[in-house]
Backbone bond lengths (Angstrom), bond angles and torsions (degrees), N, CA, C in turn:
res aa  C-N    CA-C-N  psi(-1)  N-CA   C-N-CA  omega(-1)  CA-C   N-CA-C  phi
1 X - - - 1.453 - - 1.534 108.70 -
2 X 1.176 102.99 176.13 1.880 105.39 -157.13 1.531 85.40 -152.08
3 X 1.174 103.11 133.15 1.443 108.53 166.93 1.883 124.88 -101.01
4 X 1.498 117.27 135.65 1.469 125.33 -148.08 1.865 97.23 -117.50
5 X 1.299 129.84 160.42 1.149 133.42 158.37 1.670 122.55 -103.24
6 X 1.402 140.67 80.57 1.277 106.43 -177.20 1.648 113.64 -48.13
7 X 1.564 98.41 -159.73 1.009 117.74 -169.61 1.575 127.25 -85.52
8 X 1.236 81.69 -13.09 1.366 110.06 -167.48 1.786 120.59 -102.60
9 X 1.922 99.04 -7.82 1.150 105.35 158.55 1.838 103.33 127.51
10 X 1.480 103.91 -35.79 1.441 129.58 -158.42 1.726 108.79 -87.55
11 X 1.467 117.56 102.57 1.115 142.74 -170.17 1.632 113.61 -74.97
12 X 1.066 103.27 115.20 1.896 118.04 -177.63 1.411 100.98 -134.40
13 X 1.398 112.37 173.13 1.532 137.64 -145.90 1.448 90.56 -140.13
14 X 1.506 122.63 133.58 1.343 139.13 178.14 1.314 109.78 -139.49
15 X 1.714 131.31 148.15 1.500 122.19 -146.77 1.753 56.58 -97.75
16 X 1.775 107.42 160.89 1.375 109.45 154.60 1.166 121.62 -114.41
17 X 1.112 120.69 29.24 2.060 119.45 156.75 1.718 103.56 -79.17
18 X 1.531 120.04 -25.61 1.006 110.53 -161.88 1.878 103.63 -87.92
19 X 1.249 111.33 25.53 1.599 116.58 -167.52 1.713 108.00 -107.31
20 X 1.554 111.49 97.47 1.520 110.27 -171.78 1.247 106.28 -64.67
21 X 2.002 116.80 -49.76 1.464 119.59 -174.02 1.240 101.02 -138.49
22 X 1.318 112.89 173.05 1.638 125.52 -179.38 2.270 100.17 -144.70
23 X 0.945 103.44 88.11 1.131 100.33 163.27 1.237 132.51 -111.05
24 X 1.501 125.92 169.14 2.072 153.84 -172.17 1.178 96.75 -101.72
25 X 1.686 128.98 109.61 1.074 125.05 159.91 1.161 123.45 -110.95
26 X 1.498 122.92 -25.44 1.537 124.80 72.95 2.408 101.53 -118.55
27 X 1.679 97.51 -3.59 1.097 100.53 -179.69 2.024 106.93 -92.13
28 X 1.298 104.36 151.99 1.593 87.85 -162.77 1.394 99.53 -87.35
29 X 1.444 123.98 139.09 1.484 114.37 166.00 1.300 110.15 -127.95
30 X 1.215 112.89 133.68 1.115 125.36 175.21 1.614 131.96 -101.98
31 X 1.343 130.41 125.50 1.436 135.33 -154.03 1.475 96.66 -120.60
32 X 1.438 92.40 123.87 1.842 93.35 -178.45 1.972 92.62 -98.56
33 X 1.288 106.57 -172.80 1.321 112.72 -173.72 1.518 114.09 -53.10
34 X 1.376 95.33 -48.52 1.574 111.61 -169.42 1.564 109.29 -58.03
35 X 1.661 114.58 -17.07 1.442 108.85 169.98 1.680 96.10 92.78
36 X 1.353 123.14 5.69 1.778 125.09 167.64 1.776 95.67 -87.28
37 X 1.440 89.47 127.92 1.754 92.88 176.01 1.450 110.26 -118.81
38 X 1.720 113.42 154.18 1.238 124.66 -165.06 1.773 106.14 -117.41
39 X 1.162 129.96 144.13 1.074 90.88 160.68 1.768 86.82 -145.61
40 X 1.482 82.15 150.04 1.752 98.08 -162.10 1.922 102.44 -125.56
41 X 1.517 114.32 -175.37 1.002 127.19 -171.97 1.458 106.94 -104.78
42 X 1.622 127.97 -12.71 1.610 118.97 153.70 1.366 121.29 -70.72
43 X 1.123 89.36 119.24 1.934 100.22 153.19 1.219 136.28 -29.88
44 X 1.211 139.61 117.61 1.331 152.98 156.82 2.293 102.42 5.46
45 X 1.516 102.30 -56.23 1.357 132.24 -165.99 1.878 100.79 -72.36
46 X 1.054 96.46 -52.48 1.304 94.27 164.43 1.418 148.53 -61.57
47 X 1.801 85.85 -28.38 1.968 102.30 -173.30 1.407 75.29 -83.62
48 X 1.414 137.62 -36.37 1.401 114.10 -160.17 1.518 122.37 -64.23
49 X 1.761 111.25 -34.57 1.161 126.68 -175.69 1.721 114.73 -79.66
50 X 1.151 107.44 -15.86 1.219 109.05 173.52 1.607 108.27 -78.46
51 X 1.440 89.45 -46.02 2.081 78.42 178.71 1.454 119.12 -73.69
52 X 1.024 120.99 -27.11 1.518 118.72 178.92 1.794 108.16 -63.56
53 X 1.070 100.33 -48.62 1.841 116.14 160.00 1.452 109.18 -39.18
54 X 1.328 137.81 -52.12 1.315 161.35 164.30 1.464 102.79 -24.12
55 X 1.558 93.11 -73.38 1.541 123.62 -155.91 1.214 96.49 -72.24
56 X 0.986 133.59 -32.91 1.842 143.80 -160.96 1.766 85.45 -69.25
57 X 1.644 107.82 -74.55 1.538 113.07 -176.63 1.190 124.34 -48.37
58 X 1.550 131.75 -30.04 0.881 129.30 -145.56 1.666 97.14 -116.72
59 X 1.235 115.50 -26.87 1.864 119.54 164.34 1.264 111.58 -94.59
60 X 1.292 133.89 -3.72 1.878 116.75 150.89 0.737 114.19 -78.74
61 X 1.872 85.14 145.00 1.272 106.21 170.35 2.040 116.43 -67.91
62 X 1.739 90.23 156.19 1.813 85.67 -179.22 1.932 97.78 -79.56
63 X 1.673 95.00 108.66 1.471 77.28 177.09 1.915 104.04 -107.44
64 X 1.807 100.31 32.39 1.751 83.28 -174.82 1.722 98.16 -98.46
65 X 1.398 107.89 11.27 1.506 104.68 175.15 1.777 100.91 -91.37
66 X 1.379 102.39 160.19 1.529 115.10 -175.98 1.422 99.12 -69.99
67 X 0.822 123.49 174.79 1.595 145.94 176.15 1.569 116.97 -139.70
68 X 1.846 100.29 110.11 1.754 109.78 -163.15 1.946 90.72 -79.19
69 X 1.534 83.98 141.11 1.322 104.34 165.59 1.654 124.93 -119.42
């Protein structure tokens, strides 16, 4: 999960696989698959860095466990 700002100030959590687009209209809106749009006070640059951040955690491997030999 990724955390979002509406507009209005009030901070919520959105899974981000479910995010088709993220566009600058100059307000950012964001369109999840389902075609329900958000539009919040992060930047385009930001939703991006948050998901790659996401993806980082969520596709490593756990390497703080030992490894049997």
């Amino acid at each position: 999960m990724i955390f979002l700002t509406r507009m209005n100030g009030v901070k919520f959590y959105i899974n981000p696989e479910l995010i088709q687009t993220v566009e600058s209209t100059p307000d950012t809106i964001i369109t999840l698959v389902s075609n329900k749009k958000f539009i919040v006070k992060d930047t385009p640059q930001e939703i991006a860095e948050r998901f790659i951040e996401y993806r980082r955690k969520t596709l490593m491997p756990f390497t703080s466990q030992p490894q049997d030999e």
